[in-house]
C-alpha positions as CSV (number, residue, x, y, z in Angstrom):
1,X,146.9,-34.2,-85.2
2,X,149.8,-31.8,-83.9
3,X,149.7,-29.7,-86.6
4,X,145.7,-29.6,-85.9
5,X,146.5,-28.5,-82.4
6,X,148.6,-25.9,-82.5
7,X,146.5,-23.9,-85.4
8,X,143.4,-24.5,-83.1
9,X,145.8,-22.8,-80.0
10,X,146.2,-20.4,-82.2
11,X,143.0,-19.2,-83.6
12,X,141.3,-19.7,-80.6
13,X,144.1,-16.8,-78.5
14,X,143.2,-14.9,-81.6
15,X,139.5,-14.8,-81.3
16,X,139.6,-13.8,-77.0
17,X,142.2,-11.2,-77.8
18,X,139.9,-9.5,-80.4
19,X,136.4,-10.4,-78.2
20,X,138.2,-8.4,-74.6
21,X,139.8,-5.1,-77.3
22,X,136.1,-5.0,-78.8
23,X,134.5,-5.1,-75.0
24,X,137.2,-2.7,-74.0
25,X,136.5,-0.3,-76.7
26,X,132.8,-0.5,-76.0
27,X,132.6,-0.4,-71.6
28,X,135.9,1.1,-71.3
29,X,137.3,-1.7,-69.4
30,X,138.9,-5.0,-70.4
31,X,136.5,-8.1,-69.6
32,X,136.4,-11.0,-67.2
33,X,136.5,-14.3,-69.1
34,X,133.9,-16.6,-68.1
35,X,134.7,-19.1,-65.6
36,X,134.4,-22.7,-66.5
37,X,131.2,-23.9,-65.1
38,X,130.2,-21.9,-67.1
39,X,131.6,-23.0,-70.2
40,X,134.5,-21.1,-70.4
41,X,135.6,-19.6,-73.8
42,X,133.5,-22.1,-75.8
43,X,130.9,-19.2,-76.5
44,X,133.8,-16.5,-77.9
45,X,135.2,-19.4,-79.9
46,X,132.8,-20.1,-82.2
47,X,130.0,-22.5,-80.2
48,X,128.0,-19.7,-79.5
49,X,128.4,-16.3,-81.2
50,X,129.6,-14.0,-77.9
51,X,127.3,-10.8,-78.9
52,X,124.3,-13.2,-78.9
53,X,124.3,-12.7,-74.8
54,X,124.4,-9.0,-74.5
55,X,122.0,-8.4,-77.3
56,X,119.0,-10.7,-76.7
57,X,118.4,-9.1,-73.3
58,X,114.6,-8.2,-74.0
59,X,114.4,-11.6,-75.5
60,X,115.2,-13.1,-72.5
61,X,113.1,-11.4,-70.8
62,X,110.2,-12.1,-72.9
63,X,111.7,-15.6,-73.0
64,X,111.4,-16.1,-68.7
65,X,107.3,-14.7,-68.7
66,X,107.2,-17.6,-71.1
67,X,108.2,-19.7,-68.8
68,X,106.9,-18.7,-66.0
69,X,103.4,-19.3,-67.8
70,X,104.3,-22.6,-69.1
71,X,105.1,-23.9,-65.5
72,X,102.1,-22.3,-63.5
73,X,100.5,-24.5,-66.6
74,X,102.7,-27.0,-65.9
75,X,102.0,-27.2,-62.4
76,X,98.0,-26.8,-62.9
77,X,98.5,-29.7,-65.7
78,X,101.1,-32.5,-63.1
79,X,98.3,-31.5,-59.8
80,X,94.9,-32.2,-62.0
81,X,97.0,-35.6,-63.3
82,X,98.0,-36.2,-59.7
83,X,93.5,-36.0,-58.7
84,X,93.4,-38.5,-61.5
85,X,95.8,-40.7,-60.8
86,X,94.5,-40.8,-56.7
87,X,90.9,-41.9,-58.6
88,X,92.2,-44.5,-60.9
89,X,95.0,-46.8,-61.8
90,X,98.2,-44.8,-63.7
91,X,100.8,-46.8,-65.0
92,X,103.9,-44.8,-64.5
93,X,106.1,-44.5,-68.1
94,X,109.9,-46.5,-67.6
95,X,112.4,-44.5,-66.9
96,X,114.5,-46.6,-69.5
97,X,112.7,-45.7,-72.4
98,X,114.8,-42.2,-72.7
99,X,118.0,-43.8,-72.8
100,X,116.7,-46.8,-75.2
101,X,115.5,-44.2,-77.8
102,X,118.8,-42.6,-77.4
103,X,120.9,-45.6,-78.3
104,X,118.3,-46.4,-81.1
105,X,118.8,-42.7,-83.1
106,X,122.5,-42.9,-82.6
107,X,122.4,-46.3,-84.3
108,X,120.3,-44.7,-87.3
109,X,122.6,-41.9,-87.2
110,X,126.0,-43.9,-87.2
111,X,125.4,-47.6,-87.6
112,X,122.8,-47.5,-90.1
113,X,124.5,-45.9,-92.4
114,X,127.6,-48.2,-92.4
115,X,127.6,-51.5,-94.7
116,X,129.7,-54.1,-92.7
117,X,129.9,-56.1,-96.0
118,X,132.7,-53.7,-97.0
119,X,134.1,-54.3,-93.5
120,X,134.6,-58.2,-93.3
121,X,138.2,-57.8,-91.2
122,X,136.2,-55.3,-88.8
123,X,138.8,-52.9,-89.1
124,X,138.7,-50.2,-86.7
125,X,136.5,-46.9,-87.4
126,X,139.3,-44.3,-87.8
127,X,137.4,-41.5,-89.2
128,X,134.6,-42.2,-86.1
129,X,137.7,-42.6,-83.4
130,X,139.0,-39.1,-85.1
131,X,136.1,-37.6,-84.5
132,X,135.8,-38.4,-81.2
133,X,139.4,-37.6,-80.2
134,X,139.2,-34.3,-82.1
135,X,136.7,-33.4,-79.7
136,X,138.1,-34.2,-76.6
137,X,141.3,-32.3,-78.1
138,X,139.6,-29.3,-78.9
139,X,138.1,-29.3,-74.9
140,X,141.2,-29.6,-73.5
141,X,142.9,-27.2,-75.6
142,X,139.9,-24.6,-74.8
143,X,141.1,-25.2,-71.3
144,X,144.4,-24.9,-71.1
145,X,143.8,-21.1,-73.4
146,X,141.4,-20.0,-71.4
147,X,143.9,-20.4,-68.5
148,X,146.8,-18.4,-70.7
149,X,144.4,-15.9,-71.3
150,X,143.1,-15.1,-67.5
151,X,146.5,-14.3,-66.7
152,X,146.8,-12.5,-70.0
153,X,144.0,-10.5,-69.6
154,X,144.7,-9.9,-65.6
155,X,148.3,-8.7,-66.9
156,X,146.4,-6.1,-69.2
157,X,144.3,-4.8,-66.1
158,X,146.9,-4.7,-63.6
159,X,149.3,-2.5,-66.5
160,X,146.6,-0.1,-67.6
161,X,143.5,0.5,-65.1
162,X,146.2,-0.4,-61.9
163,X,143.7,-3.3,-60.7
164,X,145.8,-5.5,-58.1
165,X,146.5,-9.2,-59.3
166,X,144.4,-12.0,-58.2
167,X,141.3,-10.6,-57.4
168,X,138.5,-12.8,-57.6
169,X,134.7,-12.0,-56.9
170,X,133.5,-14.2,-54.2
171,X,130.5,-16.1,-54.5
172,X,127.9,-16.0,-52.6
173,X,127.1,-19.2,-50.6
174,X,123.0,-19.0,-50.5
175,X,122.2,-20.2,-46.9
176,X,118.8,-22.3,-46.5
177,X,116.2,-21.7,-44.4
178,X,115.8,-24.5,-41.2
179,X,112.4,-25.4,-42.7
180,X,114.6,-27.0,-45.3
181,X,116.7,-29.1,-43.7
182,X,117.1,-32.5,-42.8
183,X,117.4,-33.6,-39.2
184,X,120.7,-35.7,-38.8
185,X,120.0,-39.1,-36.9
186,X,122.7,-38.6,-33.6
187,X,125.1,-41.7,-33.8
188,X,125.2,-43.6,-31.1
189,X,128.1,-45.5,-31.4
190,X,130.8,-43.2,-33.1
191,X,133.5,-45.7,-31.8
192,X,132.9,-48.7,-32.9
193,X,133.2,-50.7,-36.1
194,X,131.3,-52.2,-38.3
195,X,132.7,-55.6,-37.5
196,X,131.8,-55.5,-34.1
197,X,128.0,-54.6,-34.8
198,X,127.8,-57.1,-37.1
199,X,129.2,-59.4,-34.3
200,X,126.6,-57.9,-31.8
201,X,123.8,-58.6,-34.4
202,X,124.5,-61.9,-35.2
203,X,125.1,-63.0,-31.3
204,X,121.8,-61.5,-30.4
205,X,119.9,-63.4,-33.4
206,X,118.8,-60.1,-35.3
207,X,121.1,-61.2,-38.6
208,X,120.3,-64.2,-39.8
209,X,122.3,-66.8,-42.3
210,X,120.9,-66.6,-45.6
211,X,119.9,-70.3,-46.6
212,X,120.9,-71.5,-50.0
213,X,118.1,-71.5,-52.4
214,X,116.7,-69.2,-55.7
215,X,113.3,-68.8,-56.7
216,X,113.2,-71.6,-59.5
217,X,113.5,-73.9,-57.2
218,X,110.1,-72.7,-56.0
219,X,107.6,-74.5,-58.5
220,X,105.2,-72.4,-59.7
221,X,104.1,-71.0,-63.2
222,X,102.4,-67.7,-64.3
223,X,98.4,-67.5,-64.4
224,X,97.9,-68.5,-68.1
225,X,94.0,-67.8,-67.8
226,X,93.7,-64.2,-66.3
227,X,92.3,-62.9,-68.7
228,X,89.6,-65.3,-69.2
229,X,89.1,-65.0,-65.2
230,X,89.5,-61.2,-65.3
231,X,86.4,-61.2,-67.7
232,X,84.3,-63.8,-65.5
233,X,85.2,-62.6,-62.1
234,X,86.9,-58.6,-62.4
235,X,89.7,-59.9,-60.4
236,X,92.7,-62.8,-61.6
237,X,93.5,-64.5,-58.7
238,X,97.4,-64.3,-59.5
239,X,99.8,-67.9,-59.4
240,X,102.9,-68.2,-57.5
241,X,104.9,-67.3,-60.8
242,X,103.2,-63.8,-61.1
243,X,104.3,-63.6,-57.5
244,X,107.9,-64.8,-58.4
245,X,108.0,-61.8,-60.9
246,X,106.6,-59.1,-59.1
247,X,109.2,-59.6,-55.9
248,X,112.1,-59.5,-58.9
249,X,110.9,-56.1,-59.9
250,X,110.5,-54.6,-56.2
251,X,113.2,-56.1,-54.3
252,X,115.8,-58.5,-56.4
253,X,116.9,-56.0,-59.1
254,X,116.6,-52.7,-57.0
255,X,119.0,-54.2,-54.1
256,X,121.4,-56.1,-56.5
257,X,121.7,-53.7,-59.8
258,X,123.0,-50.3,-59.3
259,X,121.4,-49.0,-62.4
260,X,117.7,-50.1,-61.8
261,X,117.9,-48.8,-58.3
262,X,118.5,-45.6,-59.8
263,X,116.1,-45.5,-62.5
264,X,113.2,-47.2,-60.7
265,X,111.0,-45.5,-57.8
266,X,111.7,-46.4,-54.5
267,X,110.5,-49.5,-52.6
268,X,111.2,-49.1,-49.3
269,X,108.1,-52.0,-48.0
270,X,106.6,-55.3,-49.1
271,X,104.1,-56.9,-48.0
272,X,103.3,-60.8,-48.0
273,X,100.0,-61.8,-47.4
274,X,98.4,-65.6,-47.8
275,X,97.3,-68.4,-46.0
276,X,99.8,-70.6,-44.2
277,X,101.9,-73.0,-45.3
278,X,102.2,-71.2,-49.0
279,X,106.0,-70.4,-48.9
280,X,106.1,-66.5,-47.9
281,X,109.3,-67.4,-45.9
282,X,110.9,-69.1,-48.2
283,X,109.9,-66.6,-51.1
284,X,111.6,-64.1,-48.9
285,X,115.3,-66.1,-47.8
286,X,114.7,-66.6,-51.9
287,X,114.9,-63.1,-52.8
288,X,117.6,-62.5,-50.1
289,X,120.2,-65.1,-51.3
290,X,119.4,-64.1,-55.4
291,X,119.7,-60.1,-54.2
292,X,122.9,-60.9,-52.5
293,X,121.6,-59.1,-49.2
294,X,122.2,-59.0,-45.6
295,X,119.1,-60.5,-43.7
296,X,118.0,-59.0,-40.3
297,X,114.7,-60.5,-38.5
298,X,113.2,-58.3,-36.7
299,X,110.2,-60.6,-35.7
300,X,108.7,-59.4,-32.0
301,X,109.3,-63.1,-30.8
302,X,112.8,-63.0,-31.9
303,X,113.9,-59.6,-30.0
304,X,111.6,-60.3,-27.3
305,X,114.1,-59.7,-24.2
306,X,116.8,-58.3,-26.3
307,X,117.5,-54.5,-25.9
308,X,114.8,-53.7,-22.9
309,X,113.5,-50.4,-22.3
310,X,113.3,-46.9,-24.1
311,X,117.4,-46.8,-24.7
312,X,117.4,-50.3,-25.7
313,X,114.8,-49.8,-28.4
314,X,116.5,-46.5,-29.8
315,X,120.2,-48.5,-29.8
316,X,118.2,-51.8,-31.8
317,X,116.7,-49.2,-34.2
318,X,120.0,-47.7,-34.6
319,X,122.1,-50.7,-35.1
320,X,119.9,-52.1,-37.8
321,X,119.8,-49.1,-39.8
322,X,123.8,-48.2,-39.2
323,X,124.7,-51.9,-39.6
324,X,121.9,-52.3,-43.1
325,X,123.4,-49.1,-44.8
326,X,126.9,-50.7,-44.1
327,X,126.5,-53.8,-45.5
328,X,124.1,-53.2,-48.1
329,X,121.8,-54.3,-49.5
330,X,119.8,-55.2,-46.6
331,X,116.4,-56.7,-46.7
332,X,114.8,-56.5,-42.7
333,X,112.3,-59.1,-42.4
334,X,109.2,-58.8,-40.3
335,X,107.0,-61.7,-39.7
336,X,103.4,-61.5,-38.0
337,X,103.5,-58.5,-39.4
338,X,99.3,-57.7,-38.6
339,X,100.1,-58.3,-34.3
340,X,102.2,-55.3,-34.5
341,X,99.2,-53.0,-35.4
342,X,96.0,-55.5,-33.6
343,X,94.3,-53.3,-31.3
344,X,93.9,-56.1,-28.2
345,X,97.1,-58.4,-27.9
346,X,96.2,-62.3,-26.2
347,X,97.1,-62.5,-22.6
348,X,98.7,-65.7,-23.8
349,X,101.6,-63.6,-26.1
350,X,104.2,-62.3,-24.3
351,X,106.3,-61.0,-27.0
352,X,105.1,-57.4,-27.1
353,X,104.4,-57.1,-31.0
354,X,103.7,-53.9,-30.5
355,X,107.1,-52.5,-29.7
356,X,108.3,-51.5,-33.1
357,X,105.0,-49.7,-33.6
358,X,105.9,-46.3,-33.5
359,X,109.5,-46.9,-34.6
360,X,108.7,-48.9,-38.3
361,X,107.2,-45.8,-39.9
362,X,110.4,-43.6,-38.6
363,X,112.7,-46.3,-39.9
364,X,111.2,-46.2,-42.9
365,X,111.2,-42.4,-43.5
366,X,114.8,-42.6,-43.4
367,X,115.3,-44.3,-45.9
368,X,116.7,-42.5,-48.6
369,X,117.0,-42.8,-52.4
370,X,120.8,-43.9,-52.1
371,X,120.1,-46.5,-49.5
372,X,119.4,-49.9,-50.7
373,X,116.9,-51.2,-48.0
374,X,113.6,-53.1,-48.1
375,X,111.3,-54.1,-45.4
376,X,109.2,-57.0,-46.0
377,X,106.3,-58.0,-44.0
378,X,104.6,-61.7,-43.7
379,X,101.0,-62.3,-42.2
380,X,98.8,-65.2,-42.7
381,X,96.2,-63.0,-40.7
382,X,95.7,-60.0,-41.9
383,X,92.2,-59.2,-40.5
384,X,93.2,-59.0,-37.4
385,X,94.3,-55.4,-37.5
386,X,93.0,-52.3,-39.7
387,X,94.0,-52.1,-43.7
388,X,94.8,-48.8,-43.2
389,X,98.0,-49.3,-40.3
390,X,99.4,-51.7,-42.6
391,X,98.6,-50.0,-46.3
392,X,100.3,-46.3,-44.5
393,X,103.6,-48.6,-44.0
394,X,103.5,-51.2,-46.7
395,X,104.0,-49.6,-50.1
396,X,103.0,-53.0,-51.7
397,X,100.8,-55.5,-50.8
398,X,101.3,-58.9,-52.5
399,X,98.5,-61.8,-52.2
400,X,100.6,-65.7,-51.9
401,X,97.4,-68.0,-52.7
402,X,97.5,-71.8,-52.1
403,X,98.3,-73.4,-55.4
404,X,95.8,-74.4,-58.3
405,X,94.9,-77.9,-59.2
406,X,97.6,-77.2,-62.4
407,X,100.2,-76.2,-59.8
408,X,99.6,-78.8,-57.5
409,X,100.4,-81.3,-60.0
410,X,103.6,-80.2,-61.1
411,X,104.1,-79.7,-57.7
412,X,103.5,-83.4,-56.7
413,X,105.6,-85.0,-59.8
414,X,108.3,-82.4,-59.2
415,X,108.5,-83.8,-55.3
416,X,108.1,-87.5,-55.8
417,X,111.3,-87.3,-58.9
418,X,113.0,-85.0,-56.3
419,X,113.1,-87.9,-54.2
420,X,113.8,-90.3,-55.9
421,X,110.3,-92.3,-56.8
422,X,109.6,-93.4,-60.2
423,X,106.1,-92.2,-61.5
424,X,104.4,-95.0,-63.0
425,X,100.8,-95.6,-64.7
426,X,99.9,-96.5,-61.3
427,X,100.4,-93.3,-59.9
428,X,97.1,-91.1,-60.7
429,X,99.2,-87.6,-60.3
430,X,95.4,-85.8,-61.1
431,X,93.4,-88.0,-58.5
432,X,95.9,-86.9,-56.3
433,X,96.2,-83.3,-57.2
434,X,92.4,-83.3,-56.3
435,X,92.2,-85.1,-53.4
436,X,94.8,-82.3,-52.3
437,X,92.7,-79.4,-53.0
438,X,92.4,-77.5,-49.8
439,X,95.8,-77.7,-48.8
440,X,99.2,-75.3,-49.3
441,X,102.4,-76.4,-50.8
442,X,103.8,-77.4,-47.3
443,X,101.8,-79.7,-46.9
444,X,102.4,-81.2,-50.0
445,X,106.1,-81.1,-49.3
446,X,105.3,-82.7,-45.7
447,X,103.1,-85.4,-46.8
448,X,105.6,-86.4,-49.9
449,X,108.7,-86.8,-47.6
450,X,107.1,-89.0,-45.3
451,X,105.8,-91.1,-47.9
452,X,108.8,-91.0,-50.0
453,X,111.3,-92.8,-47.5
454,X,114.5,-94.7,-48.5
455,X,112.3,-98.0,-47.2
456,X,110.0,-97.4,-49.7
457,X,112.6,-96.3,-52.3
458,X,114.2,-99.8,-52.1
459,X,110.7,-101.6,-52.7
460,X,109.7,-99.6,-55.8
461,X,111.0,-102.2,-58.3
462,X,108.5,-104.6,-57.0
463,X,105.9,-102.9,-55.5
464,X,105.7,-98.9,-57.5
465,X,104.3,-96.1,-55.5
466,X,100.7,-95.1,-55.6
467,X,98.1,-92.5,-54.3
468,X,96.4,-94.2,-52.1
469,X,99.7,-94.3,-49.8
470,X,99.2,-90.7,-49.7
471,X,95.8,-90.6,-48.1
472,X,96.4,-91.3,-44.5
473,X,99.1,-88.7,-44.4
474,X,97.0,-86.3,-46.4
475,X,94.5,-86.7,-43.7
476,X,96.2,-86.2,-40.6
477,X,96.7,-82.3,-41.7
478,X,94.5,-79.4,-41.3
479,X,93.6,-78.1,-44.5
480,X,92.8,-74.3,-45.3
481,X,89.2,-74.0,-44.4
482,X,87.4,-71.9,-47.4
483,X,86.3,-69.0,-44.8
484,X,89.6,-68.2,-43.7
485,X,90.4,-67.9,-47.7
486,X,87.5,-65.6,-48.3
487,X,88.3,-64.2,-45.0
488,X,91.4,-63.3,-46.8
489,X,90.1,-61.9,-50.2
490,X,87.9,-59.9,-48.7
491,X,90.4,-58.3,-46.7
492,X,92.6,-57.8,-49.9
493,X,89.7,-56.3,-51.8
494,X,89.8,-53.3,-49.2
495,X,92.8,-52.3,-50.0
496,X,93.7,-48.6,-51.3
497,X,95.4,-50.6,-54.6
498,X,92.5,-52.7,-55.4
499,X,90.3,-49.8,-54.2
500,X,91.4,-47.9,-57.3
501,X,91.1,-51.0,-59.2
502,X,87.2,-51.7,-58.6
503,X,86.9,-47.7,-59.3
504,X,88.7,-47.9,-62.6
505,X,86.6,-51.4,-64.1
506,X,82.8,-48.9,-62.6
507,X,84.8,-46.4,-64.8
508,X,85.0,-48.6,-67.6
509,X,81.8,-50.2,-67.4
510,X,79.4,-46.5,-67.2
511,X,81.6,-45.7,-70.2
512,X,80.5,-49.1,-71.8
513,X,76.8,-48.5,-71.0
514,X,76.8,-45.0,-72.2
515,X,78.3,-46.0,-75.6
516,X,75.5,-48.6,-76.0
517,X,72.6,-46.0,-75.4
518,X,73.7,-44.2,-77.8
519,X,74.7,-46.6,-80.4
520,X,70.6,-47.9,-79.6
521,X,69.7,-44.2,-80.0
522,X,71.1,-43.5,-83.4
523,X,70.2,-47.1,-84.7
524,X,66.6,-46.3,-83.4
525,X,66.7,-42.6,-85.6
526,X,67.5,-44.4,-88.9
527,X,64.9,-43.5,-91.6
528,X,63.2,-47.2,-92.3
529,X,62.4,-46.1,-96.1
530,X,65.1,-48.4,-97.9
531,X,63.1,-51.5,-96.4
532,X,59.7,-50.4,-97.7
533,X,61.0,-49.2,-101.3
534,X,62.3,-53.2,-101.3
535,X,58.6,-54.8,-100.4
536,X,57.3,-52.1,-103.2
537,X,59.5,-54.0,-105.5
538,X,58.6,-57.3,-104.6
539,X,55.1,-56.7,-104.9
């Protein structure tokens, strides 16, 4: 490898001296090697032939009108997608699938070739590690010649045209326009640290102690019928497991791995919507303690009397965004999300939910792409304000329903073992999963732990649990009236995402209808001769 070295050293001081004598004998002065961002001597040594640059100037030329063509094209191609894509549902392409086709032709091109048969000891690769260290030899050897030869070369200029040493051209520094730039947020507290805003954040109740808990230990399965439903009704009502698996993809693996917040589009805004009692809080704590984050309530009942005034509201603004992009990831919780845009607020509420009006869509637009910040709303009540307030600060809006007669009942046996019970053939676990239809997971939970008590833990031997213990209980609650679930769907069907949606499946349909007209059309034109030729034969 030394020997390899210094004849590289060598060839490559002979190939610049001959390149900067032939450019002095055609301009008359000696040449300025290339700097190294832009790639050095690489081009004079062989990479790229050096006369390649000063001869293809018309092709060049010819070369940018190209280009310029192909991106007014471009641009006329991305703003007629960008009209369709506003009309109808576009699933973006992953951003992974460059570097997973990458890592698959390298395997053809290196692994497949290989037979580990021969190599049962796995032996190192040394013509593959040879190869690569040749390479990053040859770079650094490039370097350290094109260094010899700047002062080489300034040596020749300073001894023949009298040019003084060290003189460098100085770049110019292009300055941008003030329609460019970013307004910087003014920091009000340049003094302090982070631990005591943490400390003021905590004492006033604004960061919150994430409870212990992950999202399997929220019981709930995937719709395994949507498609049967999407072909009865247009529209899957989705299970508490498709919900488990969309917050994963917006807010778990974007806060906690680097590489998919990179590569993924920015959430900056969830939003929870469902009827009460369905577990939106605990979803959320859920995807706070699996994400690792920091968790700040910003709930109008909870900073009601905390920070007062104009100044107060700009420091509480301040502090949570200063203090989130600290100690991130963050996830800001928001709950009664839909007072915070209602139009009349009850005499009765003293809270002032409207305080962070103005300031949520600011907070928000700070957000950057290296920030690792989500805001996530949660309303059982949606109606109460317009669509459009909370769909221009809510990038997603998910639907939590109450759970299906299948969920129920894996609900109900996973609470009664949870506590302890025995399930015998006395218990009827589908009576009582539809005696409970109506009624959210809490009040499943509810009812079960005050059925389920130690007393009755200590009689089971004799005397096993049954369903009919869980009436009474069952009764005292207020179910989830069916209006205020309709109530609820048709607010989520005026939303801009399942707007799109009910455009796309009209889309679809026309496109259906048209297809059989014609197919009608061109059965109706065929000639009817082969039939009459066959009751000629049979007569």
């Amino acid at each position: 490898m030394y020997e390899e070295g210094t004849h590289l050293l060598t060839s490559m001081e002979d190939k610049i001296r001959e390149w900067v004598f032939q450019k002095k004998n055609e301009t008359g002065k000696f040449p300025d090697l290339p700097e190294e961002e832009e790639g050095g001597s690489s081009a004079i040594v062989g990479l790229v032939p050096p006369d390649e640059d000063a001869t293809s100037e018309d092709a060049r030329s010819l070369a940018e009108k190209k280009s310029e063509r192909e991106r007014v094209r471009e641009q006329a191609k991305q703003k007629k997608k960008k009209e369709e894509e506003e009309r109808s549902i576009c699933l973006r392409p992953s951003s992974y699938v460059a570097a997973m086709q990458v890592a698959c032709d390298q395997y053809q091109d290196v692994w497949a070739l290989r037979q580990p048969e021969e190599n049962t000891e796995e032996r190192a690769e040394e013509d593959m590690i040879e190869a690569e260290q040749r390479a990053r030899v040859e770079i650094e050897i490039r370097k350290q010649v094109d260094y010899l030869m700047r002062q080489e070369i300034q040596q020749l200029k300073e001894d023949v045209e009298g040019e003084k040493r060290g003189a460098k051209k100085k770049k110019r520094v292009k300055k941008g326009g003030k329609k460019g730039r970013k307004r910087k947020e003014k920091d009000l507290t340049p003094d302090r640290t982070t631990e005591s805003l943490f400390e003021e954040l905590v004492l006033n109740g604004i960061i919150k102690k994430v409870p212990e808990g992950k999202l399997k230990d929220l019981v709930g399965d995937v719709n395994l019928v949507g498609t049967e439903v999407l072909a009865k009704t247009s529209y899957p009502q989705p299970a508490l497991g498709d919900i488990k698996n969309a917050l994963t993809e917006y807010i778990i693996l974007p806060l906690g791995v680097d590489g998919v917040h990179e590569g993924t589009s920015l959430v900056k805004s969830v939003l929870l919507v469902g009827p009460r009692g369905c577990g939106k809080s605990q979803l959320v704590q859920a995807v706070a303690y699996e994400a690792g984050a920091t968790l700040m309530d910003l709930t109008a009942t909870n900073i009601v009397g905390r920070y007062p005034g104009r100044a107060g509201l700009n420091m509480l603004t301040h502090l949570v965004m200063k203090v989130g992009r600290l100690l991130q990831p963050t996830l800001v919780m928001v709950d009664c999300a839909d007072k915070m845009f209602m139009k009349k607020i009850p005499k009765t509420d003293k809270s002032d939910p409207r305080r962070l009006k103005k300031e949520m869509p600011r907070m928000l637009k700070s957000i950057g792409p290296e920030d690792r910040m989500v805001f996530v709303g949660i309303t059982n009540a949606p109606w109460n304000c317009d669509v459009k307030s909370l769909s221009s600060v809510y990038q997603k809006i998910l639907m939590v329903p109450r759970p299906s007669f299948s969920a129920r009942a894996q609900l109900l046996r996973h609470l009664i073992t949870l506590h302890g019970a025995k399930i015998t053939h006395k218990m009827d676990i589908s009576g009582l999963a539809r005696i409970t239809d109506g009624y959210s997971s809490g009040h499943i939970c509810s009812v079960v732990s005050q059925v389920v008590t130690e007393q009755r833990l200590a009689k089971q031997d004799k005397n096993p649990l049954t369903a009919e213990e869980f009436v009474v209980p069952l009764s005292k609650l207020e179910p989830i009236y069916r209006e205020e679930e309709e109530a609820m769907k048709v607010w989520f069907q005026r939303t801009s995402l399942m707007r799109k949606r009910a455009r796309l499946l009209e889309e679809e349909a026309e496109a259906q209808g048209l297809k059989g007209k014609a197919a009608k059309k061109n059965e109706a034109k065929k000639p009817k001769g082969k039939k009459g030729k066959k009751k000629k034969k049979k007569l």
